[in-house]
C-alpha positions in Angstrom: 2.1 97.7 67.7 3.1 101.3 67.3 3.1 101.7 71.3 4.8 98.6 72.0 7.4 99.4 69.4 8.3 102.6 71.1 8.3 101.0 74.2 10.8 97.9 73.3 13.1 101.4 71.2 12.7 103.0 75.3 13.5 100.2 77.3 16.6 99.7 74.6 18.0 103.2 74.9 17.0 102.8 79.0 18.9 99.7 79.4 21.9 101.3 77.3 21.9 104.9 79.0 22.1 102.6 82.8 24.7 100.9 81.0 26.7 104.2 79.8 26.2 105.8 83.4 27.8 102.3 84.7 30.5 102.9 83.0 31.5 106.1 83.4 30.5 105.1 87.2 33.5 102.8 87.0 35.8 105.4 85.5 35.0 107.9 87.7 35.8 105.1 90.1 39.1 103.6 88.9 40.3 107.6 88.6 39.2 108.0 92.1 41.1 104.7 93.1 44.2 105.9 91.3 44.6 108.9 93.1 44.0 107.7 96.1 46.4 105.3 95.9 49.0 107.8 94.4 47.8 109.8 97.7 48.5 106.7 99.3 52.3 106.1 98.2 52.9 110.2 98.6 52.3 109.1 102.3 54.7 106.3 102.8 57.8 108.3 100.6 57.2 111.0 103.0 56.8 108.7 106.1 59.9 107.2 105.2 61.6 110.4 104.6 60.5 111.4 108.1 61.6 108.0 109.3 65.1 109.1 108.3 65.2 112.4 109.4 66.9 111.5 112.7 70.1 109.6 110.7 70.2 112.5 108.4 70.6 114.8 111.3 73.1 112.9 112.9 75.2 111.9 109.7 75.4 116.0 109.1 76.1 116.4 113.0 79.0 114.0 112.3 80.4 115.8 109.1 79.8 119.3 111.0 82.0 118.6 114.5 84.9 116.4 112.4 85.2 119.0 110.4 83.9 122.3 111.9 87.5 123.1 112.9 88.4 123.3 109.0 87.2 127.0 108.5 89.0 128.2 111.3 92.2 126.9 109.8 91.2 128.8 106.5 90.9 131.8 108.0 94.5 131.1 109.9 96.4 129.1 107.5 99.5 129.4 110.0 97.9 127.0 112.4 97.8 124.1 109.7 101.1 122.6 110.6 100.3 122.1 114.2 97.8 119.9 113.5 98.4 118.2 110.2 101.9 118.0 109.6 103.9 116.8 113.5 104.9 120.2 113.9 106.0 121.6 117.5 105.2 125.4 118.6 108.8 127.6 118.8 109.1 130.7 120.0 109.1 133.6 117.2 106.7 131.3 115.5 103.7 133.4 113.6 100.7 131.5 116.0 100.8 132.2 119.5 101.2 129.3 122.0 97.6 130.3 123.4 96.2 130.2 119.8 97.4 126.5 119.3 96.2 125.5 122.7 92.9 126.9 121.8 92.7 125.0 118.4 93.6 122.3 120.3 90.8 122.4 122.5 88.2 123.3 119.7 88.8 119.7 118.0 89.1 117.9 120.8 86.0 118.8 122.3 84.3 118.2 118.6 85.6 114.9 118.8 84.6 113.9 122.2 81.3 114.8 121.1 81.1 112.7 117.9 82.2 110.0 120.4 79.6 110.2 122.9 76.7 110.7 120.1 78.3 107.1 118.1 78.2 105.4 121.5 74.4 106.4 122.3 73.4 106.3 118.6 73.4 103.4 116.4 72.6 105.2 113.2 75.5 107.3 113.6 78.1 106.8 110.7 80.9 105.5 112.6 82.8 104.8 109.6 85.7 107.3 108.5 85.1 109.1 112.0 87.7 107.0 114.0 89.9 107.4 111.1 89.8 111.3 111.0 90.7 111.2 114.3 93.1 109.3 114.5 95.2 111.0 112.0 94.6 114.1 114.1 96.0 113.0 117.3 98.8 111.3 115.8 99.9 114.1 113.6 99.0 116.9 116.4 101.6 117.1 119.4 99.5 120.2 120.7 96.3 117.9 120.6 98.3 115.3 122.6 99.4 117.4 125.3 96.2 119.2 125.3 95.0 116.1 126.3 97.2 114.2 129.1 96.9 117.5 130.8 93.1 117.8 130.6 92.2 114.1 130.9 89.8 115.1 133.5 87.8 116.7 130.7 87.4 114.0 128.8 85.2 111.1 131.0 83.5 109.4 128.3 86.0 109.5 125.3 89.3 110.0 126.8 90.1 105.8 126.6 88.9 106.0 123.3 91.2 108.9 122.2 94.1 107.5 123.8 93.3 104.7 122.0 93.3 106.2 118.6 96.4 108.1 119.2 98.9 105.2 119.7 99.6 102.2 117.2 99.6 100.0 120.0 98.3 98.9 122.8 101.7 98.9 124.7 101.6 102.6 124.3 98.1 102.9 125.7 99.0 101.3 128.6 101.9 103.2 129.1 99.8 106.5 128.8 97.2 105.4 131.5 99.6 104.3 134.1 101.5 108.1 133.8 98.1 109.7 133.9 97.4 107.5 137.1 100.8 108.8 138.4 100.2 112.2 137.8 101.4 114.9 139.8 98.5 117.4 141.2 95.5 114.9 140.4 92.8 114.4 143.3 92.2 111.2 144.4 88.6 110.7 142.9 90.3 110.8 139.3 93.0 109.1 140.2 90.4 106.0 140.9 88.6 106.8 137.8 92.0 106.2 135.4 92.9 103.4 137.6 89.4 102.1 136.4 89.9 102.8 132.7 93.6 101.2 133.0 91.9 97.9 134.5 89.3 98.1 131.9 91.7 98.6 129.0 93.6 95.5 130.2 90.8 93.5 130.1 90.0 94.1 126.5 92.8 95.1 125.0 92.0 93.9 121.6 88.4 95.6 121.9 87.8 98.3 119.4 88.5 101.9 120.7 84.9 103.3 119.8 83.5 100.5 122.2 85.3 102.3 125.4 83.2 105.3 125.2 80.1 103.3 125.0 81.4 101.2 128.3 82.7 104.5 129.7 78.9 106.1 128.9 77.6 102.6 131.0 79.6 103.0 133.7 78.3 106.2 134.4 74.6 105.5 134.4 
């Protein structure tokens, strides 16, 4: 009886020492699941963050070129008026005719960019852009001249601008057909404004982002 005794007391504390060992087993386990699956969700916050990467770098491209000109005006204060508040260069003014010109140029060429990168990029923040530059060319006579006499430069985004300059689309019109009448312009561009005055006529209600995206087509 003494042997079987100890025996029955072994295969008791066996049974309960597999048992313990299970258990801890199954910590160990749901520990190791826990982390993994922590390891897991790490993954898809920074997949996602990776995923949206490419916006973030266009949203900052966007708030860079409308606004890039802004710390050139700091530094010349003088030019402000030029291109915020109507005014017209006059001789004995404090900037030079060549600065404004300049200036002129700088934003314009920002904002033809902005253009192009909303008409090939969906996930570009459209919103507020139009609107900045609007106010720009309609409170900017340098930026308006700058560009009816450099419509050339502007392939892509130079409907669009005229667009966003003028409260309506009688003024647009009026705009393309003196840049089609143009003194000094070769022939090829003259056929490429007739082509943006036929396609603003046949959409005049279309929104003025959309002509740089047809513009961008056309050109393919």
């Amino acid at each position: 009886m003494g042997i079987e005794l100890w025996i029955g007391i072994l295969g008791f504390f066996g049974t309960l020492l597999l048992v313990l060992v299970g258990l801890l087993n199954f910590s160990v386990f749901r520990k190791q699941l826990r982390i993994a699956r922590e390891q897991i969700e790490t993954g898809v916050r920074q997949l996602e963050i990776a995923q949206q990467q490419p916006d973030l770098q266009l949203i900052q491209r966007a708030i860079t070129e409308t606004s890039d000109h802004v710390r050139l005006m700091v530094e010349r204060p003088y030019l402000r008026p030029y291109f915020y508040e109507d005014a017209r260069w006059q001789p004995g003014d404090t900037a030079s005719l060549d600065e404004i010109k300049a200036m002129a140029e700088l934003i314009l060429n920002n904002f033809a960019s902005v253009l192009m990168h909303s008409a090939a990029f969906p996930q570009y923040p459209v919103r507020g852009i139009d609107r900045a530059i609007m106010f720009h060319l309609r409170h900017s006579p340098a930026m308006r001249e700058f560009l009816q006499e450099h419509f050339d430069r502007f392939p892509f985004s130079g409907l669009t601008l005229l667009a966003l300059q003028h409260h309506t689309g009688a003024q647009v019109e009026a705009d393309l057909r003196r840049l089609v009448e143009a003194p000094g312009v070769d022939e090829r561009e003259i056929a490429r404004r007739r082509e943006l005055l036929e396609l603003y006529l046949s959409a005049p209600d279309r929104q003025p982002m959309e002509f740089t995206a047809l513009s961008m087509q056309k050109r393919r």
